[in-house]
PyMOL Python script that loads the backbone (N, CA, C, O; Angstrom):
from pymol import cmd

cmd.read_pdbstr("""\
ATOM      1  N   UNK A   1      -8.678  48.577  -1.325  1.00  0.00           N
ATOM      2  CA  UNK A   1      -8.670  47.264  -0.741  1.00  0.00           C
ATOM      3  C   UNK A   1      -9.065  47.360   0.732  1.00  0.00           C
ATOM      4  O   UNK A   1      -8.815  48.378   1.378  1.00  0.00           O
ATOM      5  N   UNK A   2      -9.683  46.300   1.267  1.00  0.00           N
ATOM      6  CA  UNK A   2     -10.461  46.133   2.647  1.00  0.00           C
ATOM      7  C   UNK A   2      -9.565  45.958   3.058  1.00  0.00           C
ATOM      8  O   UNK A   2      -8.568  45.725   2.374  1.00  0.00           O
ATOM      9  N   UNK A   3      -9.568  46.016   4.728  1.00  0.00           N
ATOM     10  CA  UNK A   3      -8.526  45.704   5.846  1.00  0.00           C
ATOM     11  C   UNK A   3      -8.336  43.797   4.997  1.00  0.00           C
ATOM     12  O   UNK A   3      -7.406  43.532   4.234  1.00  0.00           O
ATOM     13  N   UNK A   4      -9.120  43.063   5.282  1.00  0.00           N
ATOM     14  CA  UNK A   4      -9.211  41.622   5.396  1.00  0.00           C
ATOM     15  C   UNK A   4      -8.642  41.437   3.699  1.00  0.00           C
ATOM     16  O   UNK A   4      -7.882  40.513   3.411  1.00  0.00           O
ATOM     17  N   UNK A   5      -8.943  42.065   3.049  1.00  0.00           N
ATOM     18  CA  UNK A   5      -8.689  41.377   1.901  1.00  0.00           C
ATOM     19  C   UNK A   5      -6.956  41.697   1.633  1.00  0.00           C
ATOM     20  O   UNK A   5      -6.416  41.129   0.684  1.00  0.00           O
ATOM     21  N   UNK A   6      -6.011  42.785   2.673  1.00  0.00           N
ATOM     22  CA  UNK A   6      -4.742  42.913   2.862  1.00  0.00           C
ATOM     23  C   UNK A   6      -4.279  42.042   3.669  1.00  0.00           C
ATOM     24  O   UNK A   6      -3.103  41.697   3.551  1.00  0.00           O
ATOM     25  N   UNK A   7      -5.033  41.535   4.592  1.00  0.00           N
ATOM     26  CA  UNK A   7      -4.403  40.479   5.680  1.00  0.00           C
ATOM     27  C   UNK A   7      -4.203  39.216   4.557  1.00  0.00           C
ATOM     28  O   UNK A   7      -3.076  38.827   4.252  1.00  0.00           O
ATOM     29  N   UNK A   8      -5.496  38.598   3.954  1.00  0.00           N
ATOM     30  CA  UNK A   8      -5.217  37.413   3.330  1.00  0.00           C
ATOM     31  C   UNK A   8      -4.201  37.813   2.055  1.00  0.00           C
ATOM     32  O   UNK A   8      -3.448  36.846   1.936  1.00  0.00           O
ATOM     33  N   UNK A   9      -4.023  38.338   1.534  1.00  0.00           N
ATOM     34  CA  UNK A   9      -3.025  38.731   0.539  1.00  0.00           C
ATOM     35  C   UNK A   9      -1.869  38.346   1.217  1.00  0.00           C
ATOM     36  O   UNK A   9      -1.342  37.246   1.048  1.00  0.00           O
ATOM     37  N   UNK A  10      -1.313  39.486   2.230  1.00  0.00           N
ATOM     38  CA  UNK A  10      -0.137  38.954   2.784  1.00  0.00           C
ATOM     39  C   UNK A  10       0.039  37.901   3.048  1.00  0.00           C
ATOM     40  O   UNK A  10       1.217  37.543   3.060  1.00  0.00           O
ATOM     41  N   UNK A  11      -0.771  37.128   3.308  1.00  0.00           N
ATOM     42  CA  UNK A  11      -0.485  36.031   4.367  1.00  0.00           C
ATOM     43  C   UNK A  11      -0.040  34.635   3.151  1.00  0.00           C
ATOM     44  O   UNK A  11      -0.823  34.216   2.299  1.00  0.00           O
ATOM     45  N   UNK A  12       1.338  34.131   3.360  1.00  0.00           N
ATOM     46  CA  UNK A  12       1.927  33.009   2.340  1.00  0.00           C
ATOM     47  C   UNK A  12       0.881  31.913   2.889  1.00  0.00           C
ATOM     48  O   UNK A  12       0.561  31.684   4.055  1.00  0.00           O
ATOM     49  N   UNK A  13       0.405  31.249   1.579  1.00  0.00           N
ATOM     50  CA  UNK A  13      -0.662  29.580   2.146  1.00  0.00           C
ATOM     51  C   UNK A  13       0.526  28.142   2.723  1.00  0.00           C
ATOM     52  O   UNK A  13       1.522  27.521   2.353  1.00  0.00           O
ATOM     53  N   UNK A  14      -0.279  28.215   3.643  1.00  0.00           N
ATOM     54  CA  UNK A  14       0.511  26.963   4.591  1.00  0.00           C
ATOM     55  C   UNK A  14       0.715  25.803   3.371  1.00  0.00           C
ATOM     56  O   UNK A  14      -0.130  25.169   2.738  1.00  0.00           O
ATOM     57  N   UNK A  15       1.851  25.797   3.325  1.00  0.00           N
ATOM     58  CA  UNK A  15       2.619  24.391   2.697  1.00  0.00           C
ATOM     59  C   UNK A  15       2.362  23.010   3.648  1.00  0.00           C
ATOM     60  O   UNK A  15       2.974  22.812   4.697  1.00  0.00           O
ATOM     61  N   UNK A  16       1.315  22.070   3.072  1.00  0.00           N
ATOM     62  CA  UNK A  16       1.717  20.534   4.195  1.00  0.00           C
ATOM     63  C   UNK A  16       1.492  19.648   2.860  1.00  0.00           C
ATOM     64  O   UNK A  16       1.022  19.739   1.726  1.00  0.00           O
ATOM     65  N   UNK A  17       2.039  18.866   3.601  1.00  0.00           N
ATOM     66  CA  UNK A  17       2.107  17.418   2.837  1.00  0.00           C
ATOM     67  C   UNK A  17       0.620  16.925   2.670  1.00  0.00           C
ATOM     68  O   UNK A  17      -0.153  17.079   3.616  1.00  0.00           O
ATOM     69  N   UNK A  18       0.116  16.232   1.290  1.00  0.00           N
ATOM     70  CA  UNK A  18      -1.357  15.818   1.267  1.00  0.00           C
ATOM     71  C   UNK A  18      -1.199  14.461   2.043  1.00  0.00           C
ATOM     72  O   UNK A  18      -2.220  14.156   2.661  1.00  0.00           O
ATOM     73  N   UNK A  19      -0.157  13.580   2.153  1.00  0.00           N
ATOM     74  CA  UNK A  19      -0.344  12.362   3.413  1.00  0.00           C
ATOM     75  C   UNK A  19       0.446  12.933   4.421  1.00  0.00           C
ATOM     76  O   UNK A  19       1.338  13.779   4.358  1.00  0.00           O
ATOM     77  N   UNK A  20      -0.351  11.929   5.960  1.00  0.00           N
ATOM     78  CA  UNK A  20       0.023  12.124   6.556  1.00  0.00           C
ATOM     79  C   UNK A  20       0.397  11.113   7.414  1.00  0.00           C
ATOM     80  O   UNK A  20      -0.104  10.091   6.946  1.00  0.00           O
ATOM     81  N   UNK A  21       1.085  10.810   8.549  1.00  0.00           N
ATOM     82  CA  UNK A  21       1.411   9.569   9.223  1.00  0.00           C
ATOM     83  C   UNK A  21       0.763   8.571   8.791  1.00  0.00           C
ATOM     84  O   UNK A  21       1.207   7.870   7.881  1.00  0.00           O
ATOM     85  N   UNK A  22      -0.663   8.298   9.512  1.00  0.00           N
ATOM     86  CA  UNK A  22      -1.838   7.737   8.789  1.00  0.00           C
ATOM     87  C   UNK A  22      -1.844   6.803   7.449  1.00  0.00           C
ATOM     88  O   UNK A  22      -1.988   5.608   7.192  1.00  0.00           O
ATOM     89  N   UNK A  23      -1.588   8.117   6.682  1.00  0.00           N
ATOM     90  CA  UNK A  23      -1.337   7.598   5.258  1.00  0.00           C
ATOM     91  C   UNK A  23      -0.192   6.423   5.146  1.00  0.00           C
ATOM     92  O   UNK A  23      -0.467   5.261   4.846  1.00  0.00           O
ATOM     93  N   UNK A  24       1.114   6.893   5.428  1.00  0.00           N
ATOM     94  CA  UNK A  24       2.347   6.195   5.392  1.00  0.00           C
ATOM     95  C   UNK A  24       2.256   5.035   6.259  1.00  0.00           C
ATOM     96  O   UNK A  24       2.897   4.021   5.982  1.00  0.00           O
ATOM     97  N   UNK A  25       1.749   5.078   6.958  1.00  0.00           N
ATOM     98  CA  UNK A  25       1.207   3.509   7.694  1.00  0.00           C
ATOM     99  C   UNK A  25       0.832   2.561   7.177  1.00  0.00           C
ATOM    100  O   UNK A  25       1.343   1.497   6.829  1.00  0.00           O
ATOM    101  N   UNK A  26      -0.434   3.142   7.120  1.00  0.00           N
ATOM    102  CA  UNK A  26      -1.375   2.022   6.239  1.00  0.00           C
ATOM    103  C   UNK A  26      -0.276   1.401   4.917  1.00  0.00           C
ATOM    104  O   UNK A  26       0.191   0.271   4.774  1.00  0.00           O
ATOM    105  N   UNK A  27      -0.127   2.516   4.158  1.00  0.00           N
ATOM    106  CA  UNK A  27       1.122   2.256   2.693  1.00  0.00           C
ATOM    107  C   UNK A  27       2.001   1.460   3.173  1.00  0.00           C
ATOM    108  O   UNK A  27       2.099   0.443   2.488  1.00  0.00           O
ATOM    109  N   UNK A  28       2.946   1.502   4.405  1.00  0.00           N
ATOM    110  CA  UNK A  28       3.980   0.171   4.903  1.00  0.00           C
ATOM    111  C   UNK A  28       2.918  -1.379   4.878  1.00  0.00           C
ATOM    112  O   UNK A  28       3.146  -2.440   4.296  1.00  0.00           O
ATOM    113  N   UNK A  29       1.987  -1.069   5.559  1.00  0.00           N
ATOM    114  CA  UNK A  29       1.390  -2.478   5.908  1.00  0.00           C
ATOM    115  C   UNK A  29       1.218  -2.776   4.532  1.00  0.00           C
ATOM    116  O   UNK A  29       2.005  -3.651   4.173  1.00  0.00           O
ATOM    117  N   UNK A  30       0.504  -2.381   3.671  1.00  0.00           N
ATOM    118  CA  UNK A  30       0.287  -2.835   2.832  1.00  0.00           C
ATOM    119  C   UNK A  30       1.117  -3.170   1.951  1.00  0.00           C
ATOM    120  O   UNK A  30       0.767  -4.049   1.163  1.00  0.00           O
ATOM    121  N   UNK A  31       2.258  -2.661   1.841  1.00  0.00           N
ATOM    122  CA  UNK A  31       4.117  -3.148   1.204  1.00  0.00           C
ATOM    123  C   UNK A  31       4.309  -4.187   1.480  1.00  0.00           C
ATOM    124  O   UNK A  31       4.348  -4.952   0.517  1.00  0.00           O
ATOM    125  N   UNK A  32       4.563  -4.902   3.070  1.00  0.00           N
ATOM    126  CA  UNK A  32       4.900  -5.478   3.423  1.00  0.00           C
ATOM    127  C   UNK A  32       3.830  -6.802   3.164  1.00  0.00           C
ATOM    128  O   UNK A  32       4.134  -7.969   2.918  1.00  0.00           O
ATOM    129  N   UNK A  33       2.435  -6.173   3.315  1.00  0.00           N
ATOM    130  CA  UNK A  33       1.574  -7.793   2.575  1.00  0.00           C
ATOM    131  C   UNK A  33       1.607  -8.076   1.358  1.00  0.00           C
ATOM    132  O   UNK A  33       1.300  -9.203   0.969  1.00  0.00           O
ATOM    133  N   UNK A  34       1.958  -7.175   0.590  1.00  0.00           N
ATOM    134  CA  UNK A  34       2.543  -7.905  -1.178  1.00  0.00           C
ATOM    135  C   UNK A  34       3.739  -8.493  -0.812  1.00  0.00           C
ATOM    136  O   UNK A  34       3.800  -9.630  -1.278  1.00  0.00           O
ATOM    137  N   UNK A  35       4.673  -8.199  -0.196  1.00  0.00           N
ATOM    138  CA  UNK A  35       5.671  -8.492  -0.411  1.00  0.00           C
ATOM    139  C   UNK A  35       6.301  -9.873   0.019  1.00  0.00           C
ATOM    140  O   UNK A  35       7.192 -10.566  -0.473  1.00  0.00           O
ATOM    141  N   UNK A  36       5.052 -10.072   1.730  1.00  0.00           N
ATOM    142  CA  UNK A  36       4.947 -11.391   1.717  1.00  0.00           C
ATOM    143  C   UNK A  36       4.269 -12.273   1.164  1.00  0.00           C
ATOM    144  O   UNK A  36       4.378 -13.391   1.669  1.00  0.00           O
ATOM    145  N   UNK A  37       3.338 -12.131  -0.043  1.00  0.00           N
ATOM    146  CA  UNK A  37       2.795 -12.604  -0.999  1.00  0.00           C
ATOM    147  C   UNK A  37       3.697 -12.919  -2.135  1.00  0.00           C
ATOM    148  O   UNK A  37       3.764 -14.057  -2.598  1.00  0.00           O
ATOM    149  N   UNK A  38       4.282 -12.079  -2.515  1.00  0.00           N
ATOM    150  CA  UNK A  38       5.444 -12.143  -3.074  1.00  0.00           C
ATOM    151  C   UNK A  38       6.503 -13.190  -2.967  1.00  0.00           C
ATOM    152  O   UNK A  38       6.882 -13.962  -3.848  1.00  0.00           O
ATOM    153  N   UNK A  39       6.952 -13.068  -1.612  1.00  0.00           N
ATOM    154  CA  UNK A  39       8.117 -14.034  -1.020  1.00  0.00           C
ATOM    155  C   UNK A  39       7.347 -15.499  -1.076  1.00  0.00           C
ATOM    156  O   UNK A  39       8.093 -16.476  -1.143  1.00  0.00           O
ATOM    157  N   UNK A  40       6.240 -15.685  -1.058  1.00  0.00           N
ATOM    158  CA  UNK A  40       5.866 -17.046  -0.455  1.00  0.00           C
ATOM    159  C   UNK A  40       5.080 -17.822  -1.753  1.00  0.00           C
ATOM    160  O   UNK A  40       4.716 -18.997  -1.714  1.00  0.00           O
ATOM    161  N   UNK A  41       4.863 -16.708  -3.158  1.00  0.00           N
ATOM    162  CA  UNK A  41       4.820 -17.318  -4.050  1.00  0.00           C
ATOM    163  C   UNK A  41       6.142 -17.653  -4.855  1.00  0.00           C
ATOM    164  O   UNK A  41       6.075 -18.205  -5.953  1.00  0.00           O
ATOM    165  N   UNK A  42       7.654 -17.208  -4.121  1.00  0.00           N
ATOM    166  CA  UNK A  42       8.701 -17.711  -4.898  1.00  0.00           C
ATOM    167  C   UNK A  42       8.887 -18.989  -4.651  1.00  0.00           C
ATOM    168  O   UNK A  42       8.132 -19.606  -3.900  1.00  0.00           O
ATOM    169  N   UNK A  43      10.158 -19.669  -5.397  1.00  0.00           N
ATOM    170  CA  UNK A  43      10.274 -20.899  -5.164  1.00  0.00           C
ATOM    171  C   UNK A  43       9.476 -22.523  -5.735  1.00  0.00           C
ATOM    172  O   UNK A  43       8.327 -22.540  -6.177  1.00  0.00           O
ATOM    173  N   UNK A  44      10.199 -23.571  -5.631  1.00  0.00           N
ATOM    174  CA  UNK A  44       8.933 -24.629  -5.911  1.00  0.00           C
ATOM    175  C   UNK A  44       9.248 -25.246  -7.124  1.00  0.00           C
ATOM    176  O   UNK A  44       8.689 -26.325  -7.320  1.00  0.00           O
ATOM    177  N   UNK A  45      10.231 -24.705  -8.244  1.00  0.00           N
ATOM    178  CA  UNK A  45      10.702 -25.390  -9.186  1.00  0.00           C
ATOM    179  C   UNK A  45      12.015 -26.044  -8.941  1.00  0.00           C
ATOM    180  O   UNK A  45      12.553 -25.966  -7.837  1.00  0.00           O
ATOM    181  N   UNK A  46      12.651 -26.812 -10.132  1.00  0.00           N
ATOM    182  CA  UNK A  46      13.161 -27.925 -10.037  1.00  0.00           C
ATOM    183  C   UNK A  46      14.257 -27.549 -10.597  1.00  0.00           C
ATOM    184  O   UNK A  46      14.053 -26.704 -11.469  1.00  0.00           O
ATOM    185  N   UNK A  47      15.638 -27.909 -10.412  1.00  0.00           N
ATOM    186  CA  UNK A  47      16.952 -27.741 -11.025  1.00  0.00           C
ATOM    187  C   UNK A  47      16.986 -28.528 -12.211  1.00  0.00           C
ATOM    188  O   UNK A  47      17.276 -28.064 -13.314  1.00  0.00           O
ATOM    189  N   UNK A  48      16.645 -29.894 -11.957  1.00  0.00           N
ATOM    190  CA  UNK A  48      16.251 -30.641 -13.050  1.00  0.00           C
ATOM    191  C   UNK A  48      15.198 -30.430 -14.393  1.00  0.00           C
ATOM    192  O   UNK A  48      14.163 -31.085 -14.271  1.00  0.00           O
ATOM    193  N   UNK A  49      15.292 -29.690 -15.547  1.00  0.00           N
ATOM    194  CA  UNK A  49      13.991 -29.783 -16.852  1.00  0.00           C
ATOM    195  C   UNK A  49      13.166 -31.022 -16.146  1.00  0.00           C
ATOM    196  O   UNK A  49      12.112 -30.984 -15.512  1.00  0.00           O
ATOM    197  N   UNK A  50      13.989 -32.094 -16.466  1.00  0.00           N
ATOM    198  CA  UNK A  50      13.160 -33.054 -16.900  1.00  0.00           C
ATOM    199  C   UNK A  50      12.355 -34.064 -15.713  1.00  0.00           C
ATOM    200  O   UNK A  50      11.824 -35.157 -15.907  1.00  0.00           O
ATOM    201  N   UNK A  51      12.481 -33.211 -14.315  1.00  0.00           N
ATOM    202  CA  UNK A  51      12.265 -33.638 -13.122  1.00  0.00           C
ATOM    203  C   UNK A  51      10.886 -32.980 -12.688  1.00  0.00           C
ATOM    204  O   UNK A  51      11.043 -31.865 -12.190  1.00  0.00           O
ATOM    205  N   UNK A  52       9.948 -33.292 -12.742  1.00  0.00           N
ATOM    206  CA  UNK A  52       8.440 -32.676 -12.347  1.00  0.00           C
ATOM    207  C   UNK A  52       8.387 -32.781 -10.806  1.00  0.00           C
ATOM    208  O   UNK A  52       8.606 -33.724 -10.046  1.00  0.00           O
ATOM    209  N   UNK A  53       7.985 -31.368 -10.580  1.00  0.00           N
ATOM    210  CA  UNK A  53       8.179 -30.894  -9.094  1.00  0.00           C
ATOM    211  C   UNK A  53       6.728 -30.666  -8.684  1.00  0.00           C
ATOM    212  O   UNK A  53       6.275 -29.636  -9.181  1.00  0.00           O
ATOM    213  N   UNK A  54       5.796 -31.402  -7.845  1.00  0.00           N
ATOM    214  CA  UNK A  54       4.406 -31.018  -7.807  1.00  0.00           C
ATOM    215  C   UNK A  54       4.423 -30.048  -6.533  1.00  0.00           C
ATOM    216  O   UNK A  54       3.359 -30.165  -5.924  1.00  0.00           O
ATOM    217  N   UNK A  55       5.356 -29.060  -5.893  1.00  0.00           N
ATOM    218  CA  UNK A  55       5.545 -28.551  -4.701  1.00  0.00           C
ATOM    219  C   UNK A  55       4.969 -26.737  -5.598  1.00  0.00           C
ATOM    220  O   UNK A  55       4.581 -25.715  -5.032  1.00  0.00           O
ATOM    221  N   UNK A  56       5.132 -26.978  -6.944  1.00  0.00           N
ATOM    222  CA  UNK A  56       4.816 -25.218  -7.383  1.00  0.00           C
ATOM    223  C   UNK A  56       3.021 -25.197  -7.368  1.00  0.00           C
ATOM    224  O   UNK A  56       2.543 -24.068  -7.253  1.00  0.00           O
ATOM    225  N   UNK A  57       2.124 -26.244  -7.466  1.00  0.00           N
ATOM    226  CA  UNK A  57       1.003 -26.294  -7.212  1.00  0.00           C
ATOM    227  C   UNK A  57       0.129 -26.534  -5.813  1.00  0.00           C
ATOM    228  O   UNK A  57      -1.048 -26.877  -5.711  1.00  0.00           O
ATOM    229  N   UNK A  58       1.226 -26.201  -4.637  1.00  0.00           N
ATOM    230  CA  UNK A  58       0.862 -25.871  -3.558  1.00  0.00           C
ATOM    231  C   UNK A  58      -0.059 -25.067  -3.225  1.00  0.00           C
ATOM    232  O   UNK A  58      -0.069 -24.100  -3.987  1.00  0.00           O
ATOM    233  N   UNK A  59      -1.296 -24.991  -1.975  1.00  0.00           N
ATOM    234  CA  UNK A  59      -1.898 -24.143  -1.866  1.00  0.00           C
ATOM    235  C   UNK A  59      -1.571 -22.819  -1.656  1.00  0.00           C
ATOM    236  O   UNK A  59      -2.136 -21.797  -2.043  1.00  0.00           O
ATOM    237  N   UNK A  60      -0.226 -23.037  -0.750  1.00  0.00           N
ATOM    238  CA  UNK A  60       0.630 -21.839  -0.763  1.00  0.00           C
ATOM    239  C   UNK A  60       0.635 -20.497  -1.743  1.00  0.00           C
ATOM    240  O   UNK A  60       0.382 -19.301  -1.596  1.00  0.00           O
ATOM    241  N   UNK A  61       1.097 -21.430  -2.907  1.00  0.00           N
ATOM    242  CA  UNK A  61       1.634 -20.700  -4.026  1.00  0.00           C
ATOM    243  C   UNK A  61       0.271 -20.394  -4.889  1.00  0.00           C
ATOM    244  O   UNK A  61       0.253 -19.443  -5.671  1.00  0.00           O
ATOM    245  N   UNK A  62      -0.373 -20.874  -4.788  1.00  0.00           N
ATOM    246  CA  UNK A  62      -1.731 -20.685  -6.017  1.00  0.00           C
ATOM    247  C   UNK A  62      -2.775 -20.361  -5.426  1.00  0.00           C
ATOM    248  O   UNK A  62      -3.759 -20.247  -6.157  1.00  0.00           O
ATOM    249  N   UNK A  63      -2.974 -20.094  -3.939  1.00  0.00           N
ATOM    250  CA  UNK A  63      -4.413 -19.627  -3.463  1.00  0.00           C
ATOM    251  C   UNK A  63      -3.404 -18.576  -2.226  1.00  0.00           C
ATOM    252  O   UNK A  63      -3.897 -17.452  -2.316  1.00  0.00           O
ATOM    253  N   UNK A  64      -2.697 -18.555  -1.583  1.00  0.00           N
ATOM    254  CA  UNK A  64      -2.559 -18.004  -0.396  1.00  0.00           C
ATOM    255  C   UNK A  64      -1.812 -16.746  -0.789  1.00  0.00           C
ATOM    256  O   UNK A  64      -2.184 -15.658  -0.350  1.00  0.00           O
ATOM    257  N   UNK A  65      -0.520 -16.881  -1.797  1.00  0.00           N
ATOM    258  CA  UNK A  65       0.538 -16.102  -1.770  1.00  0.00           C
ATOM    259  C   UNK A  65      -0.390 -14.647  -2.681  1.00  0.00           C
ATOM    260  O   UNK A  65      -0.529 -13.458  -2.393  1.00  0.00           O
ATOM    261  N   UNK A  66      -0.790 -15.363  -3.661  1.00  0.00           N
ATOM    262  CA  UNK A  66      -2.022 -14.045  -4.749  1.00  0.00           C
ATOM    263  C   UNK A  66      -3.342 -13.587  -3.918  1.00  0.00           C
ATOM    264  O   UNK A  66      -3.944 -12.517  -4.006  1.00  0.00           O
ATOM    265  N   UNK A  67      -3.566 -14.498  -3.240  1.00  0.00           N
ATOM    266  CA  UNK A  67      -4.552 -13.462  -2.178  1.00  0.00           C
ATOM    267  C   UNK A  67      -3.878 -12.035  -1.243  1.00  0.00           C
ATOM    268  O   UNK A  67      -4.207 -10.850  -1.312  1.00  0.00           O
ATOM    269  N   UNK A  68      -2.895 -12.669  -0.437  1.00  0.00           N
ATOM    270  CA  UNK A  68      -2.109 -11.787  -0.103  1.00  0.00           C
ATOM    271  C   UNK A  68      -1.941 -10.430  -1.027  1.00  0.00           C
ATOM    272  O   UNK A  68      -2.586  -9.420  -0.746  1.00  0.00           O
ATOM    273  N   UNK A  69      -1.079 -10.470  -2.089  1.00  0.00           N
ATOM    274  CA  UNK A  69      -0.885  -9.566  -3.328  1.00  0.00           C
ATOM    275  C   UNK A  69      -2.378  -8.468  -2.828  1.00  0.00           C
ATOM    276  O   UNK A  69      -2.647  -7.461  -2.172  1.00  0.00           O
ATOM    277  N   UNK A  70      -2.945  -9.418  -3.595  1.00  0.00           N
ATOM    278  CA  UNK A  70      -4.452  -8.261  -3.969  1.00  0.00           C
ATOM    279  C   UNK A  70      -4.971  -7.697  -2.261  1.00  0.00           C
ATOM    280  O   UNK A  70      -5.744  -6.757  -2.079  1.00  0.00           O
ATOM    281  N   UNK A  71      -4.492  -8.321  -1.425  1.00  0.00           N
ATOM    282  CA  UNK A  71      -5.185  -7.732  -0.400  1.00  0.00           C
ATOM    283  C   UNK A  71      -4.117  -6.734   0.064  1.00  0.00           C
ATOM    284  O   UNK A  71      -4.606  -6.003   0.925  1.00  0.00           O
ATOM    285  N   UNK A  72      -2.552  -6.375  -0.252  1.00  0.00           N
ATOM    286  CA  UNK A  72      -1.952  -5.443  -0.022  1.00  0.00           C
ATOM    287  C   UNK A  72      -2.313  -4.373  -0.882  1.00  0.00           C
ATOM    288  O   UNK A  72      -2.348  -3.174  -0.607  1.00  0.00           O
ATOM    289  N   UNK A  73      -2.697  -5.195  -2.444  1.00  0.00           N
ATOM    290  CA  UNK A  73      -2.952  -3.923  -3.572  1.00  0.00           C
ATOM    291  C   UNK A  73      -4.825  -3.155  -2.610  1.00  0.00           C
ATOM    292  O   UNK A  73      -5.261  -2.006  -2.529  1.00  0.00           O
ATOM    293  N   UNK A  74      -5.134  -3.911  -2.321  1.00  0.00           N
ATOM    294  CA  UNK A  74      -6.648  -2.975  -1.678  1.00  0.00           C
ATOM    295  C   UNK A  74      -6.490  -2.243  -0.407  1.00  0.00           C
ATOM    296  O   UNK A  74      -7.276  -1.337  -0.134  1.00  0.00           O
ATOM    297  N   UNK A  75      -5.101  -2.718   0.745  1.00  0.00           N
ATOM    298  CA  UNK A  75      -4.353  -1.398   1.473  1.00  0.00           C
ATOM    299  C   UNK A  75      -4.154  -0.669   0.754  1.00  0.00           C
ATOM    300  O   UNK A  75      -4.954   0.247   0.566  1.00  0.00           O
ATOM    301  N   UNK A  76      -3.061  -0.774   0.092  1.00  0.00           N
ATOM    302  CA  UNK A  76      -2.525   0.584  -0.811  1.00  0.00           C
ATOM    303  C   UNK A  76      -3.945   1.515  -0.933  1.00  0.00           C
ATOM    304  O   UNK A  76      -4.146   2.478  -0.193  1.00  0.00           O
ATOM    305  N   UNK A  77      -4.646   1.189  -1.711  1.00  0.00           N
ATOM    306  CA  UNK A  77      -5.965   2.199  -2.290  1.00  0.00           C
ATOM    307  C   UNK A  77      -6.575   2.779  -1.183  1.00  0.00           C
ATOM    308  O   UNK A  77      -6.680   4.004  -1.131  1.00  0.00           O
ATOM    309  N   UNK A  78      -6.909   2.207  -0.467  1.00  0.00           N
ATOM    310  CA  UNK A  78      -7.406   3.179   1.224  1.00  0.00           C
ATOM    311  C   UNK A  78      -6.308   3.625   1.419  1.00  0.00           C
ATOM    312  O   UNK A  78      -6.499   4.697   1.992  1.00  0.00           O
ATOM    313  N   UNK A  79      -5.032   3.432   1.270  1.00  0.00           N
ATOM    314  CA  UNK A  79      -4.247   4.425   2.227  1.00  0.00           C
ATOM    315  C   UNK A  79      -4.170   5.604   1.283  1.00  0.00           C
ATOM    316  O   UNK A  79      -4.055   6.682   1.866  1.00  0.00           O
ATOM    317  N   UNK A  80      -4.207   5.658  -0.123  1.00  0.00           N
ATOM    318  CA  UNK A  80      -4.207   6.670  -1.044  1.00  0.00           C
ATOM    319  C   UNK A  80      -5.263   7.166  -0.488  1.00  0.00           C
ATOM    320  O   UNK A  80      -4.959   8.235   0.041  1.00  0.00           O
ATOM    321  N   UNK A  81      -6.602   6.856  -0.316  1.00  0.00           N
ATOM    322  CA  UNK A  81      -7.512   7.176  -0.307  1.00  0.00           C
ATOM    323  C   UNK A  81      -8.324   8.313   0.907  1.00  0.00           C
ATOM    324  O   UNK A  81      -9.184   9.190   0.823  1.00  0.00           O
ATOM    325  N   UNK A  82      -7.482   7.703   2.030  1.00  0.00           N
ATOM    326  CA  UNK A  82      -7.658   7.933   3.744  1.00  0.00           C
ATOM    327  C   UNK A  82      -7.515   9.127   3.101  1.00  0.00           C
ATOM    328  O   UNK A  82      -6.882   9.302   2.060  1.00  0.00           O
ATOM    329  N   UNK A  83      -8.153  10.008   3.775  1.00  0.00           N
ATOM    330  CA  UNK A  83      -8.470  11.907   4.334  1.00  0.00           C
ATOM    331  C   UNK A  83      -7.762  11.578   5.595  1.00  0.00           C
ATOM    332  O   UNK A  83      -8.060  10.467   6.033  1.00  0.00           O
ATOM    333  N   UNK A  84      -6.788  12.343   6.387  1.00  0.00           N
ATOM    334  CA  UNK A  84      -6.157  12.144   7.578  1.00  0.00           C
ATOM    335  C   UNK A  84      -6.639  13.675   8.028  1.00  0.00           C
ATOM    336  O   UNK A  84      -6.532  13.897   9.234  1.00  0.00           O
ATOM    337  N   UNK A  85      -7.055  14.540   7.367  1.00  0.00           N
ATOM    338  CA  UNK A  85      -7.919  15.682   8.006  1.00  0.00           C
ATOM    339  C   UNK A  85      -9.307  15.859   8.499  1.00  0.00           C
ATOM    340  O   UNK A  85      -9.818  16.848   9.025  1.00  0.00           O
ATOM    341  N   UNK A  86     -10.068  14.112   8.083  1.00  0.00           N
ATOM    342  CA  UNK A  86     -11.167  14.371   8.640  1.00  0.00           C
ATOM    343  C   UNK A  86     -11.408  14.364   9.921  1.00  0.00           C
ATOM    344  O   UNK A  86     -10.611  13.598  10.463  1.00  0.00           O
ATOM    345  N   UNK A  87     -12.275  14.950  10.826  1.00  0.00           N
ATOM    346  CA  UNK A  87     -12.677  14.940  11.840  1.00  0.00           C
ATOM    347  C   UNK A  87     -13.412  14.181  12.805  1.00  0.00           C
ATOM    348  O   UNK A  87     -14.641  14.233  12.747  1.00  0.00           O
ATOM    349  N   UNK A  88     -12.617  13.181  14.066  1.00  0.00           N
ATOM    350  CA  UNK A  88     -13.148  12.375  14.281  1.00  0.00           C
ATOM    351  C   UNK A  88     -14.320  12.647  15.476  1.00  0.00           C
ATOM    352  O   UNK A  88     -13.682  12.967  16.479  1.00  0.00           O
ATOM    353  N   UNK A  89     -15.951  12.653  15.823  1.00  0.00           N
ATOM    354  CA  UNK A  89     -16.640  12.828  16.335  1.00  0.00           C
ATOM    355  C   UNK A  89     -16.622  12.052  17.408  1.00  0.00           C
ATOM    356  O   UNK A  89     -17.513  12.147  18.253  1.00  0.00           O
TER     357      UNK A  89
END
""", "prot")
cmd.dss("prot")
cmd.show_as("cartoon", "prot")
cmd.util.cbc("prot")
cmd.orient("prot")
């Protein structure tokens, strides 16, 4: 065996985490925009059956709160996605 091919033998491979700050960032923001998508599509129905509540067909609830959703679900995927080892020029 070569000098070098005893050095890398010995040598244990560095243990790191595949995310990194970076990663876990982006992943909060994007938690937190489902989640206010989430929160802001609850609500809007009626205690009453037989009482029609036109407040659940809000723009809120049917265009704003599910946009939200999908735009936290497309954080999430870049933050899976982010390389936090690439090199910035």
């Amino acid at each position: 065996m070569s000098k070098k091919q005893k050095q890398s033998h010995n040598q244990q491979p560095k243990s790191e985490f595949i995310f990194q700050k970076r990663n876990y960032m982006w992943m909060f923001i994007g938690l937190g925009c489902m989640a206010l998508g989430f929160i802001l599509m609850s609500g809007g129905g009626s205690d009453d059956p037989n009482i029609f509540n036109p407040d659940i067909y809000s723009f809120r609830r049917i265009r704003l709160a599910p946009t939200l959703v999908l735009i936290g679900l497309g954080i999430e995927i870049y933050a899976i996605l982010l390389n936090p080892h690439k090199k910035k020029k």
